[in-house]
Backbone as ProteinMPNN parsed JSONL, in Angstrom:
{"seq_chain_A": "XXXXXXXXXXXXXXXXXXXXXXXXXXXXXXXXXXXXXXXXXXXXXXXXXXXXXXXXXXXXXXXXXXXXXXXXXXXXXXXXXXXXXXXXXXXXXXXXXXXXXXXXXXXXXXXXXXXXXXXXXXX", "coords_chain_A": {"N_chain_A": [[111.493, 121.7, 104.018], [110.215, 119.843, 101.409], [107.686, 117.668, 100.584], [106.458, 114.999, 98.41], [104.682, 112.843, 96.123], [104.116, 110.322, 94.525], [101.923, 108.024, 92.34], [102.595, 105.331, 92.299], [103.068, 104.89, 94.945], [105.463, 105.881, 96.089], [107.121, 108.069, 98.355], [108.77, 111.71, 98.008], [110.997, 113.441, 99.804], [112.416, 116.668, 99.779], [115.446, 118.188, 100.521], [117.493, 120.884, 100.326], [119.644, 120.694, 98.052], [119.601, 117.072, 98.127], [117.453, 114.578, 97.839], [115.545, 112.599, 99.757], [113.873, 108.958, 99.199], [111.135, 107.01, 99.736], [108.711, 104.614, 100.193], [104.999, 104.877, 100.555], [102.858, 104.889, 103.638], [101.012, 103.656, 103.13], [101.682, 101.645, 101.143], [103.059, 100.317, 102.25], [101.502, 98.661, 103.756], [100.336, 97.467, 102.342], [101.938, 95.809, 101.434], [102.339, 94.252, 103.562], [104.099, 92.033, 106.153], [107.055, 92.925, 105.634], [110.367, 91.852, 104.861], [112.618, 91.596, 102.989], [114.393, 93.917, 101.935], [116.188, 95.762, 98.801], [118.779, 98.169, 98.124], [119.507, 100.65, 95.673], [122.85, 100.509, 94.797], [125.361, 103.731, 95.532], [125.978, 106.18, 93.659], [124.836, 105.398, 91.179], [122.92, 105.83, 88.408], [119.792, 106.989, 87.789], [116.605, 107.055, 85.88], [113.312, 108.92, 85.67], [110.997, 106.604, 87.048], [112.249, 104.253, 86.618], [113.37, 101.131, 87.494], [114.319, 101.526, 90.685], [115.1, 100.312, 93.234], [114.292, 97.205, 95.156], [111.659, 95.58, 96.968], [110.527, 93.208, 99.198], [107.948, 91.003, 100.524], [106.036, 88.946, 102.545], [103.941, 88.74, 101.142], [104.428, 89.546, 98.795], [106.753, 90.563, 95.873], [108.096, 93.726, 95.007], [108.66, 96.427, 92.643], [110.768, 99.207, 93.569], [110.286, 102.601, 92.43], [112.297, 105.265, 90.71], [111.131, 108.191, 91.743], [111.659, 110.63, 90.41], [114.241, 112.016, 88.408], [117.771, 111.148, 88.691], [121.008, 110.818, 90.644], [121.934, 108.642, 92.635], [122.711, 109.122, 96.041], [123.152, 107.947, 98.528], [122.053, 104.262, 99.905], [119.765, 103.291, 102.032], [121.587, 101.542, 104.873], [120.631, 100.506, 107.276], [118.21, 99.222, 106.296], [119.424, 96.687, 105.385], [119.879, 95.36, 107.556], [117.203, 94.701, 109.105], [115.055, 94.641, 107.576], [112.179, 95.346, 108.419], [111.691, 97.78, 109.339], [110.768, 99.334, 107.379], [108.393, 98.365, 107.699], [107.674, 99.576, 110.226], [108.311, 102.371, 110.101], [107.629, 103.926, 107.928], [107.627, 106.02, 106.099], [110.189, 107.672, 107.16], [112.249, 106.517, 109.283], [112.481, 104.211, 107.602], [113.033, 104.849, 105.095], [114.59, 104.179, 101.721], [116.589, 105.159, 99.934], [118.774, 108.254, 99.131], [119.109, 110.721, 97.012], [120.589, 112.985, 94.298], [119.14, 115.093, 92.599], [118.663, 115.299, 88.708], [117.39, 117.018, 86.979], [114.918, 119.637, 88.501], [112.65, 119.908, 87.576], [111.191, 118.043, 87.371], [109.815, 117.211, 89.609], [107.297, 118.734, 89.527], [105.104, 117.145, 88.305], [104.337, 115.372, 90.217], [102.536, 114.581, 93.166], [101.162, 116.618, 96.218], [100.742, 116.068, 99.782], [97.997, 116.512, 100.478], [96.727, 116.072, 97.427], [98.018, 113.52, 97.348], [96.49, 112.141, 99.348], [93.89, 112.13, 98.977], [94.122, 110.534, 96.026], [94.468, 108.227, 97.062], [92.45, 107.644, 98.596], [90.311, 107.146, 96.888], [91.081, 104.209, 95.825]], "CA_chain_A": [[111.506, 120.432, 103.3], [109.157, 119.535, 100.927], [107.137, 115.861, 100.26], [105.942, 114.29, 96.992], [104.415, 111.069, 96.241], [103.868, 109.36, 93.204], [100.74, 107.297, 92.107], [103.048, 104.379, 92.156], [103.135, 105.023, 96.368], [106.915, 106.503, 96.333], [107.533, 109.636, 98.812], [110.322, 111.924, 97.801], [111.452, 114.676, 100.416], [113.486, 117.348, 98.904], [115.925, 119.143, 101.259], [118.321, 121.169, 99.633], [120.016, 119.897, 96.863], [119.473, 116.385, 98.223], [116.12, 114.264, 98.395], [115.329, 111.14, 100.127], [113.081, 108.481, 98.578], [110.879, 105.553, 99.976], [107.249, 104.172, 99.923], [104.193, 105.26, 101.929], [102.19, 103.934, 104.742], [99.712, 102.934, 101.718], [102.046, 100.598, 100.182], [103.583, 98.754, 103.149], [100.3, 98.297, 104.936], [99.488, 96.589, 101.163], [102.724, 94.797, 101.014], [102.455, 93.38, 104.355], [105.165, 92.183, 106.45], [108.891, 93.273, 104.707], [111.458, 90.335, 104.974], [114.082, 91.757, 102.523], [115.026, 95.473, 101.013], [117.676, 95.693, 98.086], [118.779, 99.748, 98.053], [120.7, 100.775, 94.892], [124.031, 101.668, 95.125], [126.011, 104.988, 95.461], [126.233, 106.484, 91.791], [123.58, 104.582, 90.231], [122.106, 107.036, 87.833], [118.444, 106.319, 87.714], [115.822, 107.887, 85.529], [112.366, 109.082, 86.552], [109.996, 105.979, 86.693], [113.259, 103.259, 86.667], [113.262, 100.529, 89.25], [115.679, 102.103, 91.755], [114.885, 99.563, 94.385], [113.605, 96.225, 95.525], [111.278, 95.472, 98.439], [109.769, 91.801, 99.291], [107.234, 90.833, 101.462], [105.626, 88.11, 102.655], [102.843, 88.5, 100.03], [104.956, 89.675, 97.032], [107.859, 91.303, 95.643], [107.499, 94.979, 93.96], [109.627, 97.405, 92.588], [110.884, 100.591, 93.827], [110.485, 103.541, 91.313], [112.659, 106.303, 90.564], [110.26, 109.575, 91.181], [112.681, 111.724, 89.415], [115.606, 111.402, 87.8], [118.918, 111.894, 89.46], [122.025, 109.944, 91.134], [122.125, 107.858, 94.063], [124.031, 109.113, 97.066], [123.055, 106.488, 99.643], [120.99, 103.762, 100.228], [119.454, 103.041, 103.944], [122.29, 100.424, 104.963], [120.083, 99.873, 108.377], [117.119, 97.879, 106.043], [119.923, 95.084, 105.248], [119.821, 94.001, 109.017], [116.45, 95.003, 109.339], [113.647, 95.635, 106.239], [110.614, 95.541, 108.867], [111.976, 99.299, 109.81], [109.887, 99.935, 106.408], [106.469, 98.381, 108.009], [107.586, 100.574, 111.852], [108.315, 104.025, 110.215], [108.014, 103.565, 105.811], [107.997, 107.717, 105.984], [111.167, 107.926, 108.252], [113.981, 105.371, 109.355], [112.245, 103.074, 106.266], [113.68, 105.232, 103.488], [115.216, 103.452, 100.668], [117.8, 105.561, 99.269], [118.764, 109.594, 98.618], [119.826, 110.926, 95.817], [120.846, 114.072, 93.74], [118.317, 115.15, 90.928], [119.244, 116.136, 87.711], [115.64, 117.366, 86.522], [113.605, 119.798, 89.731], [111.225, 120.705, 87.168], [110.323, 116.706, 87.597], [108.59, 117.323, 90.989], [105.925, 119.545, 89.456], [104.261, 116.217, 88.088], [103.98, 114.885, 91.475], [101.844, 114.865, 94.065], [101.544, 116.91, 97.236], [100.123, 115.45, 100.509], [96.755, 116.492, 100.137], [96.256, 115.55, 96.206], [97.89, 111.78, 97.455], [95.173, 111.574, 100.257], [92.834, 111.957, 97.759], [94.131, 109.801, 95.593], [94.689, 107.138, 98.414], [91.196, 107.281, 98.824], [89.777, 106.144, 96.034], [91.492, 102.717, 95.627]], "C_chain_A": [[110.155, 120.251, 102.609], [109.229, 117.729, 100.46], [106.478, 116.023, 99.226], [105.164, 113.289, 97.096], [104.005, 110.893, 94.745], [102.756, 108.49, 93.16], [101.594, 106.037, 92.116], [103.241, 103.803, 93.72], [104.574, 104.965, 96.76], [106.272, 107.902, 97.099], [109.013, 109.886, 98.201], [110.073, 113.13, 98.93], [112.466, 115.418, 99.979], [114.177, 118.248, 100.277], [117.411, 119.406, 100.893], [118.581, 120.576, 97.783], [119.628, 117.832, 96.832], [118.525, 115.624, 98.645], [116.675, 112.603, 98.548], [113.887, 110.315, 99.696], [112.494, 107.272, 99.332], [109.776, 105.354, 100.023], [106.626, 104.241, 101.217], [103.567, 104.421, 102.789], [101.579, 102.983, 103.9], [100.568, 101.534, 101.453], [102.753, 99.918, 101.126], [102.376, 98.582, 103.828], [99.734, 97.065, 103.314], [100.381, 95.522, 101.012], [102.721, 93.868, 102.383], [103.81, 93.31, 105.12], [106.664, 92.597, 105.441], [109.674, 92.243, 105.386], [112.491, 91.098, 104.098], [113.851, 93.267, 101.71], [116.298, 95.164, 100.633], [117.486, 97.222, 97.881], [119.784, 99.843, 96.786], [121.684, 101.299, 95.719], [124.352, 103.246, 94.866], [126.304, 104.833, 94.23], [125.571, 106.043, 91.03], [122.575, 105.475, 90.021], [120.432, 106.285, 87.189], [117.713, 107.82, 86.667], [114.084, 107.884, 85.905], [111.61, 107.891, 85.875], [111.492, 104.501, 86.502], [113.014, 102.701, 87.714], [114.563, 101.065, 89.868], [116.076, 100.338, 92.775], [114.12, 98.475, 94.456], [112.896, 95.909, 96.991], [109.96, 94.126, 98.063], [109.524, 91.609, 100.565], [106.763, 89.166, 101.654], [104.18, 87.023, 101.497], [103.69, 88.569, 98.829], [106.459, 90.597, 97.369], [107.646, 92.64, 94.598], [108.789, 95.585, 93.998], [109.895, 98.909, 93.256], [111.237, 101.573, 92.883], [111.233, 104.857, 92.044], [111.605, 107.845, 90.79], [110.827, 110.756, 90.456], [113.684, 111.134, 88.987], [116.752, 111.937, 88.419], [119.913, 110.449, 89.57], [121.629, 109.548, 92.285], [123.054, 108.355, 94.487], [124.279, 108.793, 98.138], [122.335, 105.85, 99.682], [121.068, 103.232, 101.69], [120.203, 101.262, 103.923], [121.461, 99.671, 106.485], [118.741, 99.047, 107.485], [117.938, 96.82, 105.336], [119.912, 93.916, 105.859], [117.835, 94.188, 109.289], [114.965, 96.011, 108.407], [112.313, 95.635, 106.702], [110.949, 97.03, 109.645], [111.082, 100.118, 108.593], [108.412, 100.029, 106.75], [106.427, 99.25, 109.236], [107.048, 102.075, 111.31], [108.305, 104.107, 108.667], [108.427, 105.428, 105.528], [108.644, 108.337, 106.899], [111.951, 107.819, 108.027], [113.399, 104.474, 108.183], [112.312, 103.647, 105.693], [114.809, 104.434, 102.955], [116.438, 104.31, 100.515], [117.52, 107.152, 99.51], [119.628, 109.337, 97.496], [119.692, 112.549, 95.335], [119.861, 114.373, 92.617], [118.882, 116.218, 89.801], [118.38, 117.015, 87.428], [114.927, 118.327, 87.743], [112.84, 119.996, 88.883], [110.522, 119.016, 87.465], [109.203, 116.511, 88.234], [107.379, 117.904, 90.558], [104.993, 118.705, 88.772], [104.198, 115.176, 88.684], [103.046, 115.225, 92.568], [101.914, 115.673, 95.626], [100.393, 116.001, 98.044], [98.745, 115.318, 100.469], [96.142, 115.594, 98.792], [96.33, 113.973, 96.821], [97.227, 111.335, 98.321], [93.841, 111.184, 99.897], [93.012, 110.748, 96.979], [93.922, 108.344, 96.246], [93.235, 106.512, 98.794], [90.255, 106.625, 98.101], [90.133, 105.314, 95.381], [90.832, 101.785, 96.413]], "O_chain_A": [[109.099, 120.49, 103.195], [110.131, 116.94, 100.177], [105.892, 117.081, 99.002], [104.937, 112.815, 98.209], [103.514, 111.81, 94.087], [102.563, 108.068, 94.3], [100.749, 105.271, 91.654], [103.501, 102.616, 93.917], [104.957, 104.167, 97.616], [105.336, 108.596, 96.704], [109.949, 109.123, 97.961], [108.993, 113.722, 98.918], [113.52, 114.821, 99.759], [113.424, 118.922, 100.981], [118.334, 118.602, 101.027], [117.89, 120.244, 96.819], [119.428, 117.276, 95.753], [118.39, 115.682, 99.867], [117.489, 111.848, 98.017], [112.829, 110.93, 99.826], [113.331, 106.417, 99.619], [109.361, 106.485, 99.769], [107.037, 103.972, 102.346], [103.738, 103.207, 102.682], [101.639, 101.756, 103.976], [100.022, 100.439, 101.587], [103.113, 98.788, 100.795], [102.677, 98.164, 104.946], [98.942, 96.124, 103.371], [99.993, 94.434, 100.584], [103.123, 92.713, 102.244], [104.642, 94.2, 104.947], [106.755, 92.11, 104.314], [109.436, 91.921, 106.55], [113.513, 91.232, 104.77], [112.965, 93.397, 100.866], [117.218, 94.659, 101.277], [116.389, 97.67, 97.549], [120.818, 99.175, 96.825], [121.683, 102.032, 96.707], [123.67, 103.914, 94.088], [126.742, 103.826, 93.674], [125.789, 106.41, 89.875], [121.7, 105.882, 90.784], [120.185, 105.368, 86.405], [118.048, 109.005, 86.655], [113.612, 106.861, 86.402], [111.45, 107.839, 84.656], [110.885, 103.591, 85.937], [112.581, 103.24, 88.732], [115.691, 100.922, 89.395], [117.066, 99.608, 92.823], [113.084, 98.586, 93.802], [113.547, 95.994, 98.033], [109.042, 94.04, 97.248], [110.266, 91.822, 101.525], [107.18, 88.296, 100.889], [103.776, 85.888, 101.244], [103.643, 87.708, 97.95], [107.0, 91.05, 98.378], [107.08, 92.51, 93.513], [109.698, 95.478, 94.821], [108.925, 99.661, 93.348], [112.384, 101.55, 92.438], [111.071, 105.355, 93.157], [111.434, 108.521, 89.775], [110.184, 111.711, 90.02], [114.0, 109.953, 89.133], [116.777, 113.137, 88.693], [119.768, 109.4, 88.943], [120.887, 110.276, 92.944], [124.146, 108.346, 93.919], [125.275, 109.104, 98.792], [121.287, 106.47, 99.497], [122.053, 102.868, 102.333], [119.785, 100.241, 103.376], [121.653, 98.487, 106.761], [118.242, 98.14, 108.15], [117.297, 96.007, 104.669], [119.917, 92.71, 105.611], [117.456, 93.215, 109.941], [114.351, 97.077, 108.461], [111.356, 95.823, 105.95], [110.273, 97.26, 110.648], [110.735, 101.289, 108.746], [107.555, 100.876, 106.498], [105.332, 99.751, 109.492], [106.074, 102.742, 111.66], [109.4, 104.489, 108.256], [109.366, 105.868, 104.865], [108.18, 109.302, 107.507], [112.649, 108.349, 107.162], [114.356, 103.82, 107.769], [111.348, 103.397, 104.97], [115.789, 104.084, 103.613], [117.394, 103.928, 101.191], [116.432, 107.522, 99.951], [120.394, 108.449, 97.122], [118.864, 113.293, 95.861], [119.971, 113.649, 91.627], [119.321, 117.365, 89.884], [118.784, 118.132, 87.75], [114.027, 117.612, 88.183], [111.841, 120.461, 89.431], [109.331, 118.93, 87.764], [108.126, 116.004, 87.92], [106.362, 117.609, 91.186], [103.938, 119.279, 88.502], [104.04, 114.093, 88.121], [102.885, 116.431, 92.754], [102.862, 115.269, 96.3], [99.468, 115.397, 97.5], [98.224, 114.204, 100.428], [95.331, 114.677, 98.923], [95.345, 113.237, 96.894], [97.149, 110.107, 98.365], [93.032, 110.342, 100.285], [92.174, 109.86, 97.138], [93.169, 107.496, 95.767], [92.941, 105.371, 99.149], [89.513, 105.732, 98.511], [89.716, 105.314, 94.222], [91.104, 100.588, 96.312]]}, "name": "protein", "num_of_chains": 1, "seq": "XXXXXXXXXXXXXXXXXXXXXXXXXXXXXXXXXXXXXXXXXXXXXXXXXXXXXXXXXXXXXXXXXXXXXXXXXXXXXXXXXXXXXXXXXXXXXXXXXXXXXXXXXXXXXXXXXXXXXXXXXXX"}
């Protein structure tokens, strides 16, 4: 399996044909408590850098970006009863959605773990 991240603080994990998408420690430790996650639906063709997703906190409300482009082929139905599973585990059980990508060459203008530690650091 391979991990991504985006300067926008999206992970993607790629395994197989099918990657899972959701935001890092970074960005729920910034958003604070989570009170509500909206996950797109199944089939909802997103393109890279599209809001996929909604996630609201106690401080604010931000979007969830597309890191590639592809289809939706689930979104995490356990953060409907429960969107503080994003502030427990955000790079786990707090994934937003998977999906199918149309695009892999996408990933190669993403980040690997190291580069986004770096980056992470100087904010």
């Amino acid at each position: 399996m391979s991990r991504y991240f985006t300067q926008d603080h999206e992970w993607i994990d790629l395994d197989g044909d099918v990657a899972t998408v959701g935001i890092t420690d970074y960005a729920q430790g910034q958003l604070g408590d989570i009170v509500f996650v909206e996950v797109p639906e199944e089939g909802k063709t997103v393109a890279k850098g599209d809001d996929a997703a909604v996630v609201e906190s106690v401080k604010a409300a931000s979007d969830v970006y597309a890191p590639v482009s592809g289809t939706v082929v689930e979104g995490n139905p356990a953060l409907e009863d429960e969107p503080a599973l994003v502030n427990e585990d955000p790079e786990g059980d707090g994934w937003f959605f998977k999906m199918t990508l149309s695009d892999a060459s996408e990933l190669e203008a993403l980040m690997d773990e190291a580069a986004y530690a770096d980056f992470v650091s100087k904010l």
